[in-house]
C-alpha positions as CSV (number, residue, x, y, z in Angstrom):
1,X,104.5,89.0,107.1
2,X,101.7,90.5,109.0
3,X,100.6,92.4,111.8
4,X,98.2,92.0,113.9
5,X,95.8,93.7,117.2
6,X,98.2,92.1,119.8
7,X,101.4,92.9,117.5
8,X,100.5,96.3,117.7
9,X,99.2,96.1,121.6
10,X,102.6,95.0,122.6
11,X,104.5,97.8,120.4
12,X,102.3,100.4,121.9
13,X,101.4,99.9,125.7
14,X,100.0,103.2,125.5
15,X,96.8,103.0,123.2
16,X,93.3,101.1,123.9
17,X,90.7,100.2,121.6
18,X,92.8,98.9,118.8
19,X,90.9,97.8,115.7
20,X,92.2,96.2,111.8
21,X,91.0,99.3,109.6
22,X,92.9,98.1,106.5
23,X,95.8,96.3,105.0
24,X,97.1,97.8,101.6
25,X,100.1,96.8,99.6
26,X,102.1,99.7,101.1
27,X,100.9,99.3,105.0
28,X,99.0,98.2,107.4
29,X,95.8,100.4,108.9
30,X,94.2,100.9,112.4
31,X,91.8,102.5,114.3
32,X,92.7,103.3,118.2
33,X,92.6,106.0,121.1
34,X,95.8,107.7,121.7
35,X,96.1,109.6,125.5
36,X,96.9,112.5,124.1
37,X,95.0,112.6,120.8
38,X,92.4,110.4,121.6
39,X,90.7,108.5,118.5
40,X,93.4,108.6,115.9
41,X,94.2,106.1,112.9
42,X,97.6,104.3,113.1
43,X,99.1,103.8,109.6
44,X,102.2,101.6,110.1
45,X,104.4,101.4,106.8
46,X,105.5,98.2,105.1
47,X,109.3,97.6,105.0
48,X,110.6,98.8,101.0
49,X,107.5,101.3,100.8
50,X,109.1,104.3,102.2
51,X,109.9,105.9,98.9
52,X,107.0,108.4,98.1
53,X,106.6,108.6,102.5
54,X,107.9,112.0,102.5
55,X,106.2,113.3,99.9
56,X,102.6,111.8,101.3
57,X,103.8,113.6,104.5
58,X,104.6,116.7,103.0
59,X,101.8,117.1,101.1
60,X,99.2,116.6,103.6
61,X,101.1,119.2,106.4
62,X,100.9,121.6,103.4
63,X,97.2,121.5,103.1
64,X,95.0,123.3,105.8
65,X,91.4,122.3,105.2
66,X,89.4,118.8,104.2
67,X,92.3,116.7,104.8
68,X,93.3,114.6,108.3
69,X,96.2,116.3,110.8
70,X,99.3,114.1,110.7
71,X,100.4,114.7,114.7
72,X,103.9,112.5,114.4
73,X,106.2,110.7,112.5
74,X,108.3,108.5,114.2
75,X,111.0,105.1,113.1
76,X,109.8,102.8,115.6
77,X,112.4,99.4,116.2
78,X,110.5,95.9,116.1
79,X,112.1,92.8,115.7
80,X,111.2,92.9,111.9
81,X,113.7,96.0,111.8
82,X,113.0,99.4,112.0
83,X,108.9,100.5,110.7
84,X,108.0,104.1,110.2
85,X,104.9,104.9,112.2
86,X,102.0,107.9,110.9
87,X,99.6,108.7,113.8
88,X,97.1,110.3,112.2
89,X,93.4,112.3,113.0
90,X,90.4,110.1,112.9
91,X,87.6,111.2,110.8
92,X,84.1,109.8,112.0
93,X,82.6,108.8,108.7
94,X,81.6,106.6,105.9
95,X,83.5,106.4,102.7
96,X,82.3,107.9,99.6
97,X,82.5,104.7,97.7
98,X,80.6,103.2,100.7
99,X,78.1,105.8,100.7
100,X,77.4,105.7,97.2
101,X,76.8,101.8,96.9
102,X,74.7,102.0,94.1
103,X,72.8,104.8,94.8
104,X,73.4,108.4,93.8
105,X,73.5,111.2,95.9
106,X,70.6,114.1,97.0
107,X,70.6,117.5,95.3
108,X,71.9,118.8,98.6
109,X,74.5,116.3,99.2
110,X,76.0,116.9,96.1
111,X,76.3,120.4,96.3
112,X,78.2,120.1,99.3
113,X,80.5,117.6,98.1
114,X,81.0,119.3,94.9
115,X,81.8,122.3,96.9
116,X,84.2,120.6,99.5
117,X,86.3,118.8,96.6
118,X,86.7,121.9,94.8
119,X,87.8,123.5,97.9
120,X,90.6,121.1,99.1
121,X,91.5,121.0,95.4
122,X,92.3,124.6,95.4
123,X,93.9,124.6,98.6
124,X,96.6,121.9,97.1
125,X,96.6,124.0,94.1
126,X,98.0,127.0,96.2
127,X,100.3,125.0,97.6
128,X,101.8,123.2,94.8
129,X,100.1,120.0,95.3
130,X,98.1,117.6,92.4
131,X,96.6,114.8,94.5
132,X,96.5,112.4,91.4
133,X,94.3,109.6,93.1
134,X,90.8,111.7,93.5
135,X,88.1,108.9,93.7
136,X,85.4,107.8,96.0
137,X,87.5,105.6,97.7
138,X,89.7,108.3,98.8
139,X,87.0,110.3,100.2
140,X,85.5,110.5,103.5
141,X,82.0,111.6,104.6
142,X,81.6,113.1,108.3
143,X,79.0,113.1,110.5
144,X,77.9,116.3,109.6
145,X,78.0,116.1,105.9
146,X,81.9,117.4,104.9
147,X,84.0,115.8,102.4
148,X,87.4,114.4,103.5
149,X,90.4,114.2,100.8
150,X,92.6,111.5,101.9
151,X,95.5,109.3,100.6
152,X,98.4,111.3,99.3
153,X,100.4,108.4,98.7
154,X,100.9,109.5,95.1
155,X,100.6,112.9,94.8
156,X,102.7,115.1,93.2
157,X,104.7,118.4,94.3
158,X,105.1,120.6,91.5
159,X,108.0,122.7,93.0
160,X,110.1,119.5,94.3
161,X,111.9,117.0,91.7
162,X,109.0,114.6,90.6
163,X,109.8,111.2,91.5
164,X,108.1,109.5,88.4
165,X,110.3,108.3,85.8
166,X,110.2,110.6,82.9
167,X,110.6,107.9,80.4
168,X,108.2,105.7,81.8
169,X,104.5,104.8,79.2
170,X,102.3,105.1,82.6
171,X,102.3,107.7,85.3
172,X,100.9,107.2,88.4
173,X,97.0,106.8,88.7
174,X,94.0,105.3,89.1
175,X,92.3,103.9,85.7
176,X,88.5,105.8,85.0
177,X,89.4,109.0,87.5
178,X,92.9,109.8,86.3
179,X,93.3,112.6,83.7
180,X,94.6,111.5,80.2
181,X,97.5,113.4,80.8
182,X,98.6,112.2,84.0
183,X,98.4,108.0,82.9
184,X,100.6,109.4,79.6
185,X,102.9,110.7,82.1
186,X,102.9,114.0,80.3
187,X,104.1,115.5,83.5
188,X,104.7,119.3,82.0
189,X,101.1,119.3,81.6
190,X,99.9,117.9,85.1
191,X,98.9,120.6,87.6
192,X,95.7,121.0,89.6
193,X,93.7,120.5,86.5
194,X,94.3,116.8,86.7
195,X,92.6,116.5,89.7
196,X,89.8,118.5,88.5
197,X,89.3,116.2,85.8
198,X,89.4,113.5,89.0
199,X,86.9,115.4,90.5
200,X,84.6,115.6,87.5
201,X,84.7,112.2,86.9
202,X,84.0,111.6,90.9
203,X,81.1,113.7,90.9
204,X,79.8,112.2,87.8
205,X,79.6,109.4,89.6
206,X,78.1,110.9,93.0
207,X,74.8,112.2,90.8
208,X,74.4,109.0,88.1
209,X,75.1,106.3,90.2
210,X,78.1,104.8,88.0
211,X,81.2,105.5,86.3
212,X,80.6,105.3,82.8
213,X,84.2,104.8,82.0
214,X,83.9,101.5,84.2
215,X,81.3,100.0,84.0
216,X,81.4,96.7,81.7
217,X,85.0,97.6,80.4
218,X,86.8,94.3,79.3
219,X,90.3,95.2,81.3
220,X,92.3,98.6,82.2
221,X,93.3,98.9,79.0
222,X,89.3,99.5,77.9
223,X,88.8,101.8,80.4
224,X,91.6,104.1,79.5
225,X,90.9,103.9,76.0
226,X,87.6,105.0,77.1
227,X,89.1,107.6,79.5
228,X,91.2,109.4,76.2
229,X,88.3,108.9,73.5
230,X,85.0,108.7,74.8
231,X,83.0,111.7,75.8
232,X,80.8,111.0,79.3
233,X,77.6,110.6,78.7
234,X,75.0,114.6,79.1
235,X,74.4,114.3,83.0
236,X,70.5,114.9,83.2
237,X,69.4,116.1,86.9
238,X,66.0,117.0,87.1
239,X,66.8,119.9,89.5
240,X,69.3,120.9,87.1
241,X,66.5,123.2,85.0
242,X,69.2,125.0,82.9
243,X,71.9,122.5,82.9
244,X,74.0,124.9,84.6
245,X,75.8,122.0,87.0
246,X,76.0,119.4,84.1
247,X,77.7,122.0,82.3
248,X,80.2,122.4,85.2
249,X,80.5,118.8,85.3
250,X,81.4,118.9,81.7
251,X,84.2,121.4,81.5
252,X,85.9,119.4,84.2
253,X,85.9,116.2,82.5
254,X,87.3,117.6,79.1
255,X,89.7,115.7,77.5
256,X,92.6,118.2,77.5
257,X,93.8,120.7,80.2
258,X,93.2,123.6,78.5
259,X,89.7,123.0,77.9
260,X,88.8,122.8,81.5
261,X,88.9,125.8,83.9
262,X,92.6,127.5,84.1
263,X,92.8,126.6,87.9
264,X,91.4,125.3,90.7
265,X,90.2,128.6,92.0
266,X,88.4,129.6,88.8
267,X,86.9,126.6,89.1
268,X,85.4,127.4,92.4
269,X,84.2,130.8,92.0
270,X,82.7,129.2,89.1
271,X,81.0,126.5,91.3
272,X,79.7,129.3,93.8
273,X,77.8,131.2,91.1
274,X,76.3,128.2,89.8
275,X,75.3,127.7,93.6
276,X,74.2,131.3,94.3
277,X,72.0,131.3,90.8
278,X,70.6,128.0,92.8
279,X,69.3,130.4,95.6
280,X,71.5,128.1,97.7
């Protein structure tokens, strides 16, 4: 089954400038202009992927800053049966992955997005959210430089009833950015330290050029092996005089929770006095 410009032209008279964003094994994506809230993506779910919808929807309203507005929710009839529709805000950018092609990132431009990750991270954290797939595909650039989190499809809410199997060997993640503790499912330790780890690993990648955790592994299996045993790599900027960011960089990407910061916001304050000891 698929669905298509025209499908979704004759299901909503009302919008103009529909385009094919993306198709994913949980729905289909596009790009159009709403009356009302003018350029907005249209995330229409696949039939059976409903299951972690609420939480995706939850999660996102609970969040103030760096992620997109969610303006309704709706069960629209088709003839395929009843779809649930997500109109969502459109943000004007590039992709982190697509940004980083195989290039790294300016001094500048990581500091920012160092700074904006952190940020939305702690935000969640306040609200009882671990985002669980932090990675540069989930990560939007704006025009004017600002760091998008998007894609709550898996995340976790820490004061609702997790929806993970307890007994099952793999939690939910992506293999090279998840935490060790969140693919061993060891879900009394997962909290907003998991996605600093994410974000460690993410900005790693953002000043090297390449995820060492990745690159030339055999299979998954490699890579999370990797992940659990193998320390990344000293990150060596040459603005970095006295390794203060590297060291940040680090202390994320620790192996276990408690070796990382205790929170999102210590993390942060931490990052802003790196950053003020920058003159930035």
């Amino acid at each position: 089954m698929s669905i298509n410009v025209e499908w979704v032209k004759q299901l909503f008279p009302e919008l103009s400038g529909i385009r094919v964003l993306a198709e994913g094994g949980q729905k289909w994506v596009f790009t159009c202009i709403h009356p009302k809230y003018k350029n907005i993506v249209l995330k229409i779910i696949k039939p059976g992927n409903e299951n972690r919808l609420d939480r995706e929807i939850e999660a996102v309203q609970r969040i103030p800053n760096n992620v997109p507005q969610i303006f309704e929710v709706k069960l629209v009839p088709t003839q395929i049966g009843g779809l649930v529709v997500i109109l969502e805000e459109y943000i004007d950018g590039i992709s982190l992955s697509d940004l980083l092609g195989n290039r790294k990132l300016s001094r500048n431009q990581l500091l920012q997005l160092t700074y904006d990750l952190v940020f939305v991270a702690m935000n969640a954290e306040e609200n009882k959210i671990v985002h669980r797939d932090i990675k540069p595909d989930n990560i939007k650039i704006d025009r004017n430089g600002k760091a998008w989190l998007l894609d709550f499809g898996i995340a976790r809410i820490l004061d609702l009833e997790s929806k993970t199997k307890t007994d099952a060997v793999l939690g939910p993640h992506t293999p090279g950015y998840g935490a060790p503790e969140q693919f061993r499912n060891l879900k009394k330790n997962i909290d907003g330290r998991a996605d600093l780890f994410a974000i460690g690993i993410t900005l790693y990648e953002a000043a090297s050029g390449k995820n060492p955790f990745i690159v030339g592994a055999r299979d998954r299996l490699e890579v999370l092996r990797r992940v659990e045993t193998q320390p990344l790599p000293v990150l060596k900027l040459s603005w970095d005089v006295e390794n203060k960011y590297s060291g940040f960089i680090s202390s994320l990407t620790q192996k276990y929770p408690h070796q990382r910061p205790d929170n999102c916001k210590e993390a942060f304050e931490w990052f802003n006095e790196i950053r003020k000891s920058m003159g930035d």
